[in-house]
N, CA, C and O atoms as a Maestro MAE file, in Angstrom:
{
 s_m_m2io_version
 :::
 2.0.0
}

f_m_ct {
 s_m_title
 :::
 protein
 m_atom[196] {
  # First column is atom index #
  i_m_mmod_type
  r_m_x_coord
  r_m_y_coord
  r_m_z_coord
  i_m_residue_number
  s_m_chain_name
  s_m_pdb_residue_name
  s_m_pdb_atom_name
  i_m_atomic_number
  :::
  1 25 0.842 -1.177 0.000 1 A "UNK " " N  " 7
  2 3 0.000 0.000 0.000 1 A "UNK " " CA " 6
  3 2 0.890 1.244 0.000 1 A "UNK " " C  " 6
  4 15 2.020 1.253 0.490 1 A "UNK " " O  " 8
  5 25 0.252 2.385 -0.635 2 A "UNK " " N  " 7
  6 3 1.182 3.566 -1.111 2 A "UNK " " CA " 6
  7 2 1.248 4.191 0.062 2 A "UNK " " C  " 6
  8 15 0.132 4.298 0.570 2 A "UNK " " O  " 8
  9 25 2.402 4.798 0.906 3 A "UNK " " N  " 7
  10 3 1.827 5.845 2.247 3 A "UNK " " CA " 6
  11 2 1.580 6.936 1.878 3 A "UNK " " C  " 6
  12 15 2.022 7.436 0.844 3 A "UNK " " O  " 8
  13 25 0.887 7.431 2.617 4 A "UNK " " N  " 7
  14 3 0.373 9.097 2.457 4 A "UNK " " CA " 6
  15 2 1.910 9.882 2.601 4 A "UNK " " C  " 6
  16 15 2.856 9.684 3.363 4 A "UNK " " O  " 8
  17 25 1.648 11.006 1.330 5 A "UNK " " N  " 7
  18 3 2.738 11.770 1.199 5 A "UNK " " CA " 6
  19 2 2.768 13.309 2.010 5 A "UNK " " C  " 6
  20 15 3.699 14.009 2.407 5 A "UNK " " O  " 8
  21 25 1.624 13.428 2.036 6 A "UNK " " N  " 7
  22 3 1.203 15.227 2.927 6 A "UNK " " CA " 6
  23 2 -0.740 14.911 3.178 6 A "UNK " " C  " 6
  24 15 -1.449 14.459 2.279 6 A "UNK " " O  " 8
  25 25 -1.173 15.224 4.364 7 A "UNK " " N  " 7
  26 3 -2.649 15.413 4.190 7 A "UNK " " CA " 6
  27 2 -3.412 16.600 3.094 7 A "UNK " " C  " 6
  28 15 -3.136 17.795 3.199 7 A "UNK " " O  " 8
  29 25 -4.196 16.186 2.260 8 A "UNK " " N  " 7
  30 3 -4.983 17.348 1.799 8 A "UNK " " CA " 6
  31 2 -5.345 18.378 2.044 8 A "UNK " " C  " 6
  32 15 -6.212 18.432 2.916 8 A "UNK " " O  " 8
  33 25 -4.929 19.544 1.486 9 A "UNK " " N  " 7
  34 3 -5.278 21.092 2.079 9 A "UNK " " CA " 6
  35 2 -6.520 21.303 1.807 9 A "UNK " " C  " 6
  36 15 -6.825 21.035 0.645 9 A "UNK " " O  " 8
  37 25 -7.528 21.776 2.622 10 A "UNK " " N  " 7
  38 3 -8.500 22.546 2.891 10 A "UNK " " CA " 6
  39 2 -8.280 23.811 2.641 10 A "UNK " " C  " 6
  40 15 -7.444 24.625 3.033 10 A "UNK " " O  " 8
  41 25 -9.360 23.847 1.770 11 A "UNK " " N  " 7
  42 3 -9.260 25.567 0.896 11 A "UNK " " CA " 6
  43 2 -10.264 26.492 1.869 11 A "UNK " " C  " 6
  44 15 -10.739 25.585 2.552 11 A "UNK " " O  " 8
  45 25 -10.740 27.425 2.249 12 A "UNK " " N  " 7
  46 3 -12.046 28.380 3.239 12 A "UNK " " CA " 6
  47 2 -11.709 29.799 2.904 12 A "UNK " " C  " 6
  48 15 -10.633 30.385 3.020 12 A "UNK " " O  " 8
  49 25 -13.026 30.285 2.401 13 A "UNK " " N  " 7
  50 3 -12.959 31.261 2.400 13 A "UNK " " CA " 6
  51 2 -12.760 32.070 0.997 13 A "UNK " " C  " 6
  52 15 -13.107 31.549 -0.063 13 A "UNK " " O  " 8
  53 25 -12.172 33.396 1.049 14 A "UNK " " N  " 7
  54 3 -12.099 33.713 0.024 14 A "UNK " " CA " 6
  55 2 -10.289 32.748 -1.005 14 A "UNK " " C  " 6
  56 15 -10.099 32.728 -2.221 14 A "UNK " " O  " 8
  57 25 -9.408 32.163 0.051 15 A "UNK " " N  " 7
  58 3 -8.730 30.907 -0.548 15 A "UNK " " CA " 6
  59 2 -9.224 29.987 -1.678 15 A "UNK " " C  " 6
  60 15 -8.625 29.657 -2.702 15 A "UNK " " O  " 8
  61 25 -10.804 29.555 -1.135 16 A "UNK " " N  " 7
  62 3 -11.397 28.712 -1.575 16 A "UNK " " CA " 6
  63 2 -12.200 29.500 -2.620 16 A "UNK " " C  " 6
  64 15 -11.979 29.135 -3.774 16 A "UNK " " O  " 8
  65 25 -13.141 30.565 -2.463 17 A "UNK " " N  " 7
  66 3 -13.208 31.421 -3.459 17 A "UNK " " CA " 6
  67 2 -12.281 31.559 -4.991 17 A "UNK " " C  " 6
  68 15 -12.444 31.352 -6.194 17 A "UNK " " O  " 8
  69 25 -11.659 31.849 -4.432 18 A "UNK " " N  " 7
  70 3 -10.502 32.333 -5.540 18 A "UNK " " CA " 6
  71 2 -10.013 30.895 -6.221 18 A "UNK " " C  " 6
  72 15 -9.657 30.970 -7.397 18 A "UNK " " O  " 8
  73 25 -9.981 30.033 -5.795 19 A "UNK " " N  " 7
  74 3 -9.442 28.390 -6.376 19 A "UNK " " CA " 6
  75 2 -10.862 27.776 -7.405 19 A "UNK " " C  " 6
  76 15 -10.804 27.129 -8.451 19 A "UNK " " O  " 8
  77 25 -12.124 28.282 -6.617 20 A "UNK " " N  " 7
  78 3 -13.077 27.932 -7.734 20 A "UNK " " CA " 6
  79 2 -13.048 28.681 -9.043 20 A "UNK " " C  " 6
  80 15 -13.188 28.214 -10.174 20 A "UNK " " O  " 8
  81 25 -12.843 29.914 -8.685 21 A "UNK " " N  " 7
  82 3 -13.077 30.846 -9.676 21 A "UNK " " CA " 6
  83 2 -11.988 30.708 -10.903 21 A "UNK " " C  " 6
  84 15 -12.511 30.646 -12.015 21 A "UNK " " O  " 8
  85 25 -10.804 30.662 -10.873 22 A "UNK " " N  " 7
  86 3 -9.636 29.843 -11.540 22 A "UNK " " CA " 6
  87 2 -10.289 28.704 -12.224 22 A "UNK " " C  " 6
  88 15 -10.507 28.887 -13.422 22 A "UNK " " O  " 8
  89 25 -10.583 27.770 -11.810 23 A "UNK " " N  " 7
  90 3 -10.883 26.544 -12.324 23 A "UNK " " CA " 6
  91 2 -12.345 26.818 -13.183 23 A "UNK " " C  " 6
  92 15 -12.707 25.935 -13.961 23 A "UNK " " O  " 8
  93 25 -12.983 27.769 -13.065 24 A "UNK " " N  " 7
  94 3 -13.801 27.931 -14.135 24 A "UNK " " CA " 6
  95 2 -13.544 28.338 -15.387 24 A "UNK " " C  " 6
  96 15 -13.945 27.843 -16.440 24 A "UNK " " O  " 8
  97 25 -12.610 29.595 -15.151 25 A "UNK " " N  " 7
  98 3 -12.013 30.367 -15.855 25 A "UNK " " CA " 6
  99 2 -11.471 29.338 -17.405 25 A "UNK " " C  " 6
  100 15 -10.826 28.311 -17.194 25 A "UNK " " O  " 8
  101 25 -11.740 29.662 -18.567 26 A "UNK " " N  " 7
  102 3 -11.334 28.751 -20.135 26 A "UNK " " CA " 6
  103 2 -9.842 28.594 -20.074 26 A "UNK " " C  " 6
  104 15 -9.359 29.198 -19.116 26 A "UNK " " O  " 8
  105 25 -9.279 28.180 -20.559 27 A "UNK " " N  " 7
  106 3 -7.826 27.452 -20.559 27 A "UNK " " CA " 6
  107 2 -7.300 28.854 -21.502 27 A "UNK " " C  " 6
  108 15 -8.015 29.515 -22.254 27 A "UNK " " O  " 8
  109 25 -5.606 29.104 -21.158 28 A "UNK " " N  " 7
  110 3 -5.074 30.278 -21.803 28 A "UNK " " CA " 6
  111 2 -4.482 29.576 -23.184 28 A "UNK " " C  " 6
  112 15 -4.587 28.502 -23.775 28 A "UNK " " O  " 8
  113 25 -3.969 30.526 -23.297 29 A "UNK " " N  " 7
  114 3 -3.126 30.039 -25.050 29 A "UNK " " CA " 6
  115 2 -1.947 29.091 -24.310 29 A "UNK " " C  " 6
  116 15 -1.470 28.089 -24.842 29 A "UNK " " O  " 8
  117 25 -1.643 29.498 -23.246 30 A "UNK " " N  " 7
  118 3 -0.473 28.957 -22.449 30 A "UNK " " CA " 6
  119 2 -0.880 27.664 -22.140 30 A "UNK " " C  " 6
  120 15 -0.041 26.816 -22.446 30 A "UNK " " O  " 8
  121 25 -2.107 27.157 -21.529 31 A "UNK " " N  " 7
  122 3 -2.551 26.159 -21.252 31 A "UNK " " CA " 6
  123 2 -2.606 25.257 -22.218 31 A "UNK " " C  " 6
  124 15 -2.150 24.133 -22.013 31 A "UNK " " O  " 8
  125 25 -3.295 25.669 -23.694 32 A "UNK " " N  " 7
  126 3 -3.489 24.915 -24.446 32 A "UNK " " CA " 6
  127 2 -2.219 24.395 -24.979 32 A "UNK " " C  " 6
  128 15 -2.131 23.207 -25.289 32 A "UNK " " O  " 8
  129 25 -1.145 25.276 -25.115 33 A "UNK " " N  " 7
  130 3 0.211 24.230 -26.065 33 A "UNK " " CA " 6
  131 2 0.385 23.434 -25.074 33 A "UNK " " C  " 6
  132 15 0.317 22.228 -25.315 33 A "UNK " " O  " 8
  133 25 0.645 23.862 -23.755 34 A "UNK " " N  " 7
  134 3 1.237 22.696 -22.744 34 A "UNK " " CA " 6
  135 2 0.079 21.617 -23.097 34 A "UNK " " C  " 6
  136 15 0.681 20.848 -23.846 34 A "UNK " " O  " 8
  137 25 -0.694 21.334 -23.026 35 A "UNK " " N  " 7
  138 3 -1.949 20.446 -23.068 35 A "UNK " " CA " 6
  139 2 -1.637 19.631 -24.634 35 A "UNK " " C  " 6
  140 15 -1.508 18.421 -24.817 35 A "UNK " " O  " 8
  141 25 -1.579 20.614 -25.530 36 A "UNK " " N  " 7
  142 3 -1.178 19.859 -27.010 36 A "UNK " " CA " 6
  143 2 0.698 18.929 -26.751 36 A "UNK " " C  " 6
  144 15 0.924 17.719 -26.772 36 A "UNK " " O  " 8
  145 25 1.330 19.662 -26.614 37 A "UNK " " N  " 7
  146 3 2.347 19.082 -26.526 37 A "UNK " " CA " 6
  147 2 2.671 17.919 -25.481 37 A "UNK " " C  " 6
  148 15 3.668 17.204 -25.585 37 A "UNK " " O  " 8
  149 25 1.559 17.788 -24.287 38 A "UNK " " N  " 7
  150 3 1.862 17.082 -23.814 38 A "UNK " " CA " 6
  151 2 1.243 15.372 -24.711 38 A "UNK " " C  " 6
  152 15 1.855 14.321 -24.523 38 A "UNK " " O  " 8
  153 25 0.212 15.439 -25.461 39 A "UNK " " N  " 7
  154 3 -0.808 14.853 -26.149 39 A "UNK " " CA " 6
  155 2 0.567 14.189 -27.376 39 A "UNK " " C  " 6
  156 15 0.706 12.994 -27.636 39 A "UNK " " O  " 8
  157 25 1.281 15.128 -27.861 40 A "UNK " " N  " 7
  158 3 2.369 14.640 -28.836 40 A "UNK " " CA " 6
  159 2 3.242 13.910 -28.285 40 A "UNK " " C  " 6
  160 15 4.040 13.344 -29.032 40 A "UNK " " O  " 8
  161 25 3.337 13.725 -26.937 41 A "UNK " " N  " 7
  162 3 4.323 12.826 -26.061 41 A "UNK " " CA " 6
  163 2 3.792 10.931 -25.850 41 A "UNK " " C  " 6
  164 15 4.542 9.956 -25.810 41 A "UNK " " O  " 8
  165 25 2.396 10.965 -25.760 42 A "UNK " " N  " 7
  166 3 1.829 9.490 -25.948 42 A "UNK " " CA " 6
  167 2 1.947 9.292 -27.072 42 A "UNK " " C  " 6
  168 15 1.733 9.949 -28.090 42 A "UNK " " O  " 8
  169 25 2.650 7.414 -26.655 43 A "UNK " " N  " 7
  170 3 2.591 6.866 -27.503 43 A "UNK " " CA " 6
  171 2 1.699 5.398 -27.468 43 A "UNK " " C  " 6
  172 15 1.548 4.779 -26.415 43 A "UNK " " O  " 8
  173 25 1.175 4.970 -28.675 44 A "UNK " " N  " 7
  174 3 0.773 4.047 -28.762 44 A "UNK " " CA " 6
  175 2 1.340 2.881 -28.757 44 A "UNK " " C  " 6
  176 15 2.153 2.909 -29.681 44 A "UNK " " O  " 8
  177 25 1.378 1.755 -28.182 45 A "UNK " " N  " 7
  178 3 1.973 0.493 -28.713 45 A "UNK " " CA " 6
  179 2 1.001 -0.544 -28.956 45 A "UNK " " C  " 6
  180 15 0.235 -0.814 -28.031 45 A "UNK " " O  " 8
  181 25 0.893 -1.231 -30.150 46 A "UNK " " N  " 7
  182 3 -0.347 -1.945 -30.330 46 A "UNK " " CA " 6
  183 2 0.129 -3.107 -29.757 46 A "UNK " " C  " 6
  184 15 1.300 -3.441 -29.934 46 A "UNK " " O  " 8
  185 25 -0.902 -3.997 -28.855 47 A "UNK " " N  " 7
  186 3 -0.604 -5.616 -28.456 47 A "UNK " " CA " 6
  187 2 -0.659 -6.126 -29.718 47 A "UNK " " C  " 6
  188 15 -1.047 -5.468 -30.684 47 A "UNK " " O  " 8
  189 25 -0.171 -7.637 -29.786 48 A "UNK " " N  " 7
  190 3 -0.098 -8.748 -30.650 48 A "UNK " " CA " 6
  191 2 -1.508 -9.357 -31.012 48 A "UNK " " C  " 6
  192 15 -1.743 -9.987 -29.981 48 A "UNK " " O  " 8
  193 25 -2.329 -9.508 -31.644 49 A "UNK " " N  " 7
  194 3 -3.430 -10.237 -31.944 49 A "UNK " " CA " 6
  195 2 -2.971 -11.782 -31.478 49 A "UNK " " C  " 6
  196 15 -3.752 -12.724 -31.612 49 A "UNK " " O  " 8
  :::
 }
 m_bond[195] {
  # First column is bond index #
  i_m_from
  i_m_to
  i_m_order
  :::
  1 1 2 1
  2 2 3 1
  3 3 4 2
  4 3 5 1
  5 5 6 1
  6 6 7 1
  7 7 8 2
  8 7 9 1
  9 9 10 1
  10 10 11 1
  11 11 12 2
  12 11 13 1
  13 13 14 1
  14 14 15 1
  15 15 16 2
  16 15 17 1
  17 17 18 1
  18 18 19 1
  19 19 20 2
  20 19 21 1
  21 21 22 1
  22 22 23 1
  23 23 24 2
  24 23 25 1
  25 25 26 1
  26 26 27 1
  27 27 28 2
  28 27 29 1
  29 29 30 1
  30 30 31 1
  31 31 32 2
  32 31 33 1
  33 33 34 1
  34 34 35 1
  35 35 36 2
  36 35 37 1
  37 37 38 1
  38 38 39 1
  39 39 40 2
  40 39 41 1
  41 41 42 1
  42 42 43 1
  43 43 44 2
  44 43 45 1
  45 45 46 1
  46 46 47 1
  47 47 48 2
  48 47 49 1
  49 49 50 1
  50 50 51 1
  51 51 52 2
  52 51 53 1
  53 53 54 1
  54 54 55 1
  55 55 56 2
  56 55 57 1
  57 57 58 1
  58 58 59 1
  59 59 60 2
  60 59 61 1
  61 61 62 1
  62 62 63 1
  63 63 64 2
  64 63 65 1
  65 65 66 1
  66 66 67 1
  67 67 68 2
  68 67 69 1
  69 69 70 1
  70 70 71 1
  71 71 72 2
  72 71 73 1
  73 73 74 1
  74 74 75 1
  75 75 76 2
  76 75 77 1
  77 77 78 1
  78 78 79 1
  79 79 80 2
  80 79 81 1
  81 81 82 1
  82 82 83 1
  83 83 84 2
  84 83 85 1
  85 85 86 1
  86 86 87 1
  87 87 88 2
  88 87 89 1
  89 89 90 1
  90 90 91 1
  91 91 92 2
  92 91 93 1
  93 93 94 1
  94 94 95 1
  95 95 96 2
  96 95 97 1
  97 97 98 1
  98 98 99 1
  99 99 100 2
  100 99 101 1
  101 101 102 1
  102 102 103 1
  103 103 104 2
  104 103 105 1
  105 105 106 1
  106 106 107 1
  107 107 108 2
  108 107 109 1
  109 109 110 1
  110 110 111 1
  111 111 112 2
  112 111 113 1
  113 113 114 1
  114 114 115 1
  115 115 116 2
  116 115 117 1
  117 117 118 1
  118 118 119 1
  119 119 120 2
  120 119 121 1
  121 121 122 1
  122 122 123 1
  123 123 124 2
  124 123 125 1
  125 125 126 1
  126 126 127 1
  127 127 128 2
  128 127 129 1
  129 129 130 1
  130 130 131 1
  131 131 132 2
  132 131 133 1
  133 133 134 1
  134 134 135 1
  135 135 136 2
  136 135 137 1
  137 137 138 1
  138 138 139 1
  139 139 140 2
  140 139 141 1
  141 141 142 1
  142 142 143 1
  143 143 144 2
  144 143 145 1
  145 145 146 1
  146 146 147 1
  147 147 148 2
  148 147 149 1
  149 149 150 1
  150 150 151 1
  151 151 152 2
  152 151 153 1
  153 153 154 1
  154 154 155 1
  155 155 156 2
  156 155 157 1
  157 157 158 1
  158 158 159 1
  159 159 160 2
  160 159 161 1
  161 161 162 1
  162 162 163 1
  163 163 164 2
  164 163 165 1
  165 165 166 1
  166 166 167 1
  167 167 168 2
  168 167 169 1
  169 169 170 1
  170 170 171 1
  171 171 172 2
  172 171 173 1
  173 173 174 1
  174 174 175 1
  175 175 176 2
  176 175 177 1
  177 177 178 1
  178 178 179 1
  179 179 180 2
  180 179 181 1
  181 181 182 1
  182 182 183 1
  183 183 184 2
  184 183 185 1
  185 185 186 1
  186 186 187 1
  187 187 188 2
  188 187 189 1
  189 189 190 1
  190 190 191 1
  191 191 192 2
  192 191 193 1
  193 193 194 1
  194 194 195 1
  195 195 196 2
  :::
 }
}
């Protein structure tokens, strides 16, 4: 079994405010290459029939 590395932070407040509001927010131009380029990094390997 994996051990726990740090407990989960609890967001409150306007912390937590501000972390939703981000995550709504559309992805930047910045977001999207990282996101594409990461997509050009998988690779496929087909199994054997």
């Amino acid at each position: 079994m994996a051990k726990k590395i740090i407990d989960t932070p609890s967001l409150e407040g306007k912390e937590a405010y501000d972390f939703l509001k981000k995550m709504e927010e559309p992805p930047t131009k910045e977001d999207l290459k990282i996101a594409k380029d990461l997509a050009s990094l998988k690779r496929v390997v087909p199994f054997p029939d």
